[in-house]
C-alpha positions in Angstrom: 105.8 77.8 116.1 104.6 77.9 120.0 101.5 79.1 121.2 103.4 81.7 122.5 104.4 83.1 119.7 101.0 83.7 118.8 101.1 87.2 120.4 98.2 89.6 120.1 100.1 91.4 116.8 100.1 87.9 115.2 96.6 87.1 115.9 95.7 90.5 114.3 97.7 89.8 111.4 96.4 87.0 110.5 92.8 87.5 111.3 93.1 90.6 108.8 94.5 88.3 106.2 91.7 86.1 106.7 88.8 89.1 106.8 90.9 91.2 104.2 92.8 89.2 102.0 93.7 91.6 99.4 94.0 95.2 100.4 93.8 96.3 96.2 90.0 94.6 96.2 87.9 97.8 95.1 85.6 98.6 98.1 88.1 97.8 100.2 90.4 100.0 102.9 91.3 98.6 106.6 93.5 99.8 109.3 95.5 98.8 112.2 95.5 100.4 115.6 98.7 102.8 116.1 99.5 100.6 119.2 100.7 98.0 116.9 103.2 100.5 114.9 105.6 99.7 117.6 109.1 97.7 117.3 108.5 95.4 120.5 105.3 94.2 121.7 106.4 91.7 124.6 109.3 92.6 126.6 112.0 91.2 124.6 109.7 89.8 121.6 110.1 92.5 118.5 107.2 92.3 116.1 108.2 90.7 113.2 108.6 93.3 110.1 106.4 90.9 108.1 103.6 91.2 110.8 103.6 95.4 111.0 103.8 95.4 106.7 100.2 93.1 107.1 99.0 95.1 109.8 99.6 98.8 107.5 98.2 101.2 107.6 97.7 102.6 110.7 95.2 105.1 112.5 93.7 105.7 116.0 90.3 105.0 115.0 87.3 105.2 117.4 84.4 103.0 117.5 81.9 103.1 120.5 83.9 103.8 123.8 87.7 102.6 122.6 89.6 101.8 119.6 89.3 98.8 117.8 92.4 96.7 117.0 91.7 96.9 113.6 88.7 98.3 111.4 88.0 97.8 108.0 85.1 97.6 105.0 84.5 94.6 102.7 81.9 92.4 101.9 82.7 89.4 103.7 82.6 86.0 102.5 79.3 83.6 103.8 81.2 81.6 105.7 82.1 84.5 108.1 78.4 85.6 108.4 75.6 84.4 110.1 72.6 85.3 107.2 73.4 86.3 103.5 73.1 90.5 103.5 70.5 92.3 101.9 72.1 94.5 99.2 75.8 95.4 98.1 76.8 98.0 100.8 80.2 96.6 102.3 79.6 96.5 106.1 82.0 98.1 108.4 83.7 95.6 110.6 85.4 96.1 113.9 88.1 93.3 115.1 89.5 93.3 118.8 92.4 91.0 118.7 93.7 89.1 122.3 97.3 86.4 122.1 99.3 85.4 124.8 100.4 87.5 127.0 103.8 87.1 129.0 102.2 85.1 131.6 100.8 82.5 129.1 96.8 83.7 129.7 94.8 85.1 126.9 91.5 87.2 127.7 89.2 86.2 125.7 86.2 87.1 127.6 87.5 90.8 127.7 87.6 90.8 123.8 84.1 90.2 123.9 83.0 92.6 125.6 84.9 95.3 123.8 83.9 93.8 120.1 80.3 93.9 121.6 80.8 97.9 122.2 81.9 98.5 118.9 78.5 97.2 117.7 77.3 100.7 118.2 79.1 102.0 115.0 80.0 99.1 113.2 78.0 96.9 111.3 79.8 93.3 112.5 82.1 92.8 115.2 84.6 90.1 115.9 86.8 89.1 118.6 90.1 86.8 117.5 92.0 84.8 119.7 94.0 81.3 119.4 91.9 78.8 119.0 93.8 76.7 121.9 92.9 79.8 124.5 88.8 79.9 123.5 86.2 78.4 126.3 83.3 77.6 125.9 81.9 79.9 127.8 83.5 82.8 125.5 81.7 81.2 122.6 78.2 81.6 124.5 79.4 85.0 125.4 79.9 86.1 121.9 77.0 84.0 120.4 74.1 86.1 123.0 76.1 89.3 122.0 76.5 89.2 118.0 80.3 89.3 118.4 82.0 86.9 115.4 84.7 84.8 116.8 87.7 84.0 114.8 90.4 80.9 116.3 94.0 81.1 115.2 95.8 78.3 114.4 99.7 78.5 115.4 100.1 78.0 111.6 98.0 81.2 110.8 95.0 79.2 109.9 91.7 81.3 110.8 88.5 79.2 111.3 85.0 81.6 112.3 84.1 79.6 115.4 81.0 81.8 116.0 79.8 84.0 113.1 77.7 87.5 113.6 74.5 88.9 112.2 75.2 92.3 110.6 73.5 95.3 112.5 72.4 98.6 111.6 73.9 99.2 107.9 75.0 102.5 107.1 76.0 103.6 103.4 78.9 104.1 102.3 79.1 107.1 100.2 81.4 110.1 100.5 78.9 113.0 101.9 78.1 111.2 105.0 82.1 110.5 105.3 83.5 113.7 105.5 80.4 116.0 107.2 79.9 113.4 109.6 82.9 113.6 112.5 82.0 110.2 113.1 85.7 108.5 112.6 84.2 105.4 111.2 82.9 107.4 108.3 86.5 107.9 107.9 87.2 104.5 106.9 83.6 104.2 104.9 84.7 107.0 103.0 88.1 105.4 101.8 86.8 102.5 100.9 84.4 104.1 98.4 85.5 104.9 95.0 85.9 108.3 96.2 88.3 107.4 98.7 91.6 109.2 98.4 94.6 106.7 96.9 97.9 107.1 95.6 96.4 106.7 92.1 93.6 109.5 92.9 95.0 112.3 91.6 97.9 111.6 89.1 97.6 115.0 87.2 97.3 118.5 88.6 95.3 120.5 86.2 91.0 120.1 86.8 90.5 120.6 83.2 92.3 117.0 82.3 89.7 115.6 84.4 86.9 117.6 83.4 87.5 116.9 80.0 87.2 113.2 80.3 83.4 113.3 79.8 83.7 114.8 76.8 85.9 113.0 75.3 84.0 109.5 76.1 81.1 111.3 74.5 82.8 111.8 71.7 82.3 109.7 68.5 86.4 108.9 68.2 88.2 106.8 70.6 88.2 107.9 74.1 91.9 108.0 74.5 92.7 109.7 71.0 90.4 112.0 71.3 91.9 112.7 75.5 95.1 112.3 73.5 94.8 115.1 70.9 92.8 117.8 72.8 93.9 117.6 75.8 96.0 115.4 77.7 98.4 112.1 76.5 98.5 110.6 80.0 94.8 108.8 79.7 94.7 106.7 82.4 95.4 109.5 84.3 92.7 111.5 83.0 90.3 108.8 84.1 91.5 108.0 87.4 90.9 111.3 88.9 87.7 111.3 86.8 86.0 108.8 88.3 87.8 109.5 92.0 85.8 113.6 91.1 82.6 110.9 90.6 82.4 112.2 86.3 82.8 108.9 85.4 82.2 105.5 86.6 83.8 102.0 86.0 82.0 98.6 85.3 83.1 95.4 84.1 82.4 96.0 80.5 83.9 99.6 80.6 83.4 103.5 81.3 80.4 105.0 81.7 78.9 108.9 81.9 77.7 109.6 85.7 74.7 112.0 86.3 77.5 114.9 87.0 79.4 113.5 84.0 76.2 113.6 81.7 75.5 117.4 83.1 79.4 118.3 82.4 78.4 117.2 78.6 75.1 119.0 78.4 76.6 122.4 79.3 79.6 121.8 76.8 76.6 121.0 73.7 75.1 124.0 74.8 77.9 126.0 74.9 79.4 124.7 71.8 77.1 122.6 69.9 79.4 120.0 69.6 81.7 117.5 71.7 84.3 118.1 69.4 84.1 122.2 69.3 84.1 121.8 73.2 87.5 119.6 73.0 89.0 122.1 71.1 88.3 125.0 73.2 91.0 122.7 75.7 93.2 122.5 73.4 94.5 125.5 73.9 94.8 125.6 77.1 97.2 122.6 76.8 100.2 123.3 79.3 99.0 127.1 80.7 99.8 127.6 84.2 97.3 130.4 84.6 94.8 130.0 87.1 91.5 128.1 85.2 88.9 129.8 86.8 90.2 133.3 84.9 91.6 132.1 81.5 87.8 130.1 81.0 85.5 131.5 83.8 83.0 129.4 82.6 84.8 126.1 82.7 86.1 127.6 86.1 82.8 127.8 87.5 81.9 124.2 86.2 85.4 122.9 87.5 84.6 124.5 90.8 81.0 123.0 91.4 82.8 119.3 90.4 86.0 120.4 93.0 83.3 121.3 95.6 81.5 118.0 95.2 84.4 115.8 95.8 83.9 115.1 100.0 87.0 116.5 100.9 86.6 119.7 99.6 84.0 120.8 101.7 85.6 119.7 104.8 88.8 121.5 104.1 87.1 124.7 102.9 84.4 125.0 105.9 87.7 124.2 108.7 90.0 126.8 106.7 86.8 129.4 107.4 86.2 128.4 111.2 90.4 129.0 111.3 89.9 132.5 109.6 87.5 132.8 111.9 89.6 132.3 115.0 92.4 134.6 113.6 94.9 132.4 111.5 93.9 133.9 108.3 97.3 132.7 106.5 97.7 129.0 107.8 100.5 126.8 106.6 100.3 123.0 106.0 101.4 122.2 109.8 98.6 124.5 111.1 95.7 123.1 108.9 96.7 119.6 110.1 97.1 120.4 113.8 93.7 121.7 113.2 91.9 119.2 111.5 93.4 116.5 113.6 91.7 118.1 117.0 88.8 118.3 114.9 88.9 114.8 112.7 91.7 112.8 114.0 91.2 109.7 112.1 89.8 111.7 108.9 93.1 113.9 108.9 95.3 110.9 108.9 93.8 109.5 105.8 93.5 112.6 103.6 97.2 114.3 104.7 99.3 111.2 105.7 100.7 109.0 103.4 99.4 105.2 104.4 103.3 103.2 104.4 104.0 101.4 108.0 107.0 104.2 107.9 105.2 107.1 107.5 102.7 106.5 110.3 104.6 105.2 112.6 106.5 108.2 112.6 103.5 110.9 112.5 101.7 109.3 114.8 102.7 108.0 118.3 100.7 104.7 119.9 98.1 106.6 121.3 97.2 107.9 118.1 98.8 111.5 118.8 100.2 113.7 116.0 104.2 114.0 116.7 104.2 117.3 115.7 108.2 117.8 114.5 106.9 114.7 111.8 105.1 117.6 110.3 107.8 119.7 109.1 108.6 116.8 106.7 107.0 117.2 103.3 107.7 113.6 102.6 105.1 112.3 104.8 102.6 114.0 103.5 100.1 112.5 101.0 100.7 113.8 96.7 97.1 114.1 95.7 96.4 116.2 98.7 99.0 118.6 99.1 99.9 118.7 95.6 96.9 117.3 93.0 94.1 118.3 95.4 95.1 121.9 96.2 96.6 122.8 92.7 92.9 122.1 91.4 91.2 124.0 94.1 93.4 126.9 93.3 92.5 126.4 89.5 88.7 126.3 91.0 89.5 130.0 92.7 88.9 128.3 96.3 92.5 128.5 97.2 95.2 131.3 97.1 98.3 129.1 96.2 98.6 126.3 93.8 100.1 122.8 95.8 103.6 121.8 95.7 105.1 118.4 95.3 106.1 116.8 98.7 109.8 116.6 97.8 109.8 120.6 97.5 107.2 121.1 100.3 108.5 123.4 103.3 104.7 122.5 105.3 105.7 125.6 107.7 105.5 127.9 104.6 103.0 125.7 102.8 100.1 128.7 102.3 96.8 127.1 102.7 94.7 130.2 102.6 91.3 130.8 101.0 91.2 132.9 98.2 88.1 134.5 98.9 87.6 134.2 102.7 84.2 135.3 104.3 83.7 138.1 106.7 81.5 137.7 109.8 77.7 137.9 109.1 76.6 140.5 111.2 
């Protein structure tokens, strides 16, 4: 391979390989810049389809004045740090990426100085660069600034040439996420264990989830006990438990959250026993009544645990402002134009589904929606449109129940409140 070939996509690829080796790690979530979800980047060079698969997903993120090449949370390895952290919290780490361009010359100097403005935001910035094309003057650049910086071999081989000090730690936990419009929070937020994922939502009924608790309280096996009363598809059950923060999971196994524990306490009380409280769920195996009327007390339990998953807030307080302005009935396509003026990267993460295809052809390289993409319910993301919104119409926040994305028209899609507010006068 040339040093020509190490183009600014290539460079990216492989300094996200090096900085995020294994995108399934928990605590883990990165993305690209949309400029990079293009078929050519050099006049006459296409970008390898192995390149764009490591560089998905993609979103037009913005850190400090730009838009990082790539942006991601993990916490990094030693080596790639100047001091040991303080604490668990992942930092958030912004990468500006410079290869060859077509007339052979690499700014490297220029990569430094945009890392150094994402510092603002980010908690460790780095600029990365074939090793071949870094001065030393670049090096004492980014060494005076805190920028990392990362030399690419022209086998892929990533060596931290100068290492950064992490700045101004933020945590990383859902609420600041979503009320935040801060698009970093965006990518904090997916990288918690709240983050939304394919495996988020499996099943579309709140009480599967809510009834998790209770059956890990239970003196029988978890799963039998899930199994019998209420649900066979377990795993399932404790996915979207611990993505609705009931439960949480540790090396050695499952355990009861403080909103878990409180779900438990109000089903002694109500019953006296975990097992007279599993039993009230059986029979509401398989109904396809609205929760919230058929048990009005489980629906005003399953609507506080709704409300505290991040998301919810956001979508409920942007469907009001909408009611607000007039569109009192908006479809799928309307919420998302909305929310994506409002919280462009945010929008991205919770609607669009993350595969190199799917973003590439909602979103142009500057980030902007293609709005025609929209009217496909394939690109949009399952436990969203169809887990998500099926249990906020269980919880009586929405009018309609969700719709699987192969059978989704988003024109028609009816995301309307249930119980909209009138002007305080």
């Amino acid at each position: 391979m040339s040093t020509a070939a190490l183009s600014e996509p290539q460079v990216l690829a492989h300094a996200k390989r090096r900085l995020f080796p294994d995108p399934d790690e928990p605590g883990v979530y990165a993305v690209s810049d949309t400029q990079f979800a293009t078929d050519e980047w050099l006049a006459g060079r296409p970008i390898p389809d192995s390149v764009r698969e490591r560089l998905a997903p993609f979103n037009h993120v913005r850190l400090g004045t730009g838009y990082p090449d790539l942006v991601g949370v993990r916490v990094l390895e030693s080596d790639l740090l100047a001091v040991e952290r303080l604490g668990s919290t992942p930092p958030l780490v912004a990468v500006e990426a410079k290869g060859y361009t077509e007339t052979g010359g690499v700014d490297v100097e220029r990569g430094v100085i945009q890392a150094y403005d994402r510092l603002g935001e980010a908690n460790a910035a780095y600029v990365a660069a074939p090793a071949a094309a870094v001065s030393s003057m670049a090096r004492t650049m980014a060494r005076e600034l805190n920028v990392g910086v990362l030399g690419v071999d022209t086998d892929g081989q990533v060596t931290p040439l100068e290492v950064p000090r992490v700045v101004g730690t933020r945590a990383a936990n859902g609420t600041s996420a979503i009320r935040s419009p801060d698009d970093a929070d965006s990518i904090r937020f997916q990288a918690t264990a709240q983050g939304v994922a394919d495996a988020s939502f499996s099943l579309n009924h709140p009480k599967n989830y809510i009834a998790y608790p209770l059956a890990l309280y239970h003196a029988d096996d978890t799963d039998a006990a899930l199994t019998e009363y209420v649900v066979g598809e377990t795993d399932g059950a404790r996915n979207g438990a611990a993505f609705l923060g009931l439960v949480s999971r540790k090396p050695d196994g499952v355990e009861l959250t403080p909103l878990g524990r409180e779900i438990v306490r109000f089903a002694l009380d109500r019953y006296g026993s975990a097992d007279a409280a599993l039993d009230a769920f059986r029979s509401w195996k398989r109904s396809r009544k609205r929760f919230c009327e058929i048990a009005p007390q489980w629906g005003t339990v399953t609507r506080r645990v709704v409300y505290a998953y991040p998301a919810t807030e956001l979508l409920v307080e942007e469907l009001q402002t909408m009611h607000d302005d007039g569109i009192a009935d908006p479809s799928l396509v309307d919420l998302v134009e909305w929310l994506h003026v409002q919280r462009p990267a945010f929008t991205v993460e919770l609607f669009v589904r993350g595969t190199d295809r799917v973003r590439s052809h909602v979103l142009d390289t500057e980030g902007e929606l293609r709005t025609e993409a929209l009217t496909d319910g394939n690109v949009f993301h399952s436990p969203t449109v169809f887990q998500l919104k099926t249990m906020l119409f269980h919880a009586g926040i929405l009018a309609e129940r969700g719709t699987e994305p192969h059978r989704l028209d988003p024109e028609t899609d009816s995301w309307r409140l249930r119980h909209a507010l009138a002007p305080v006068r």
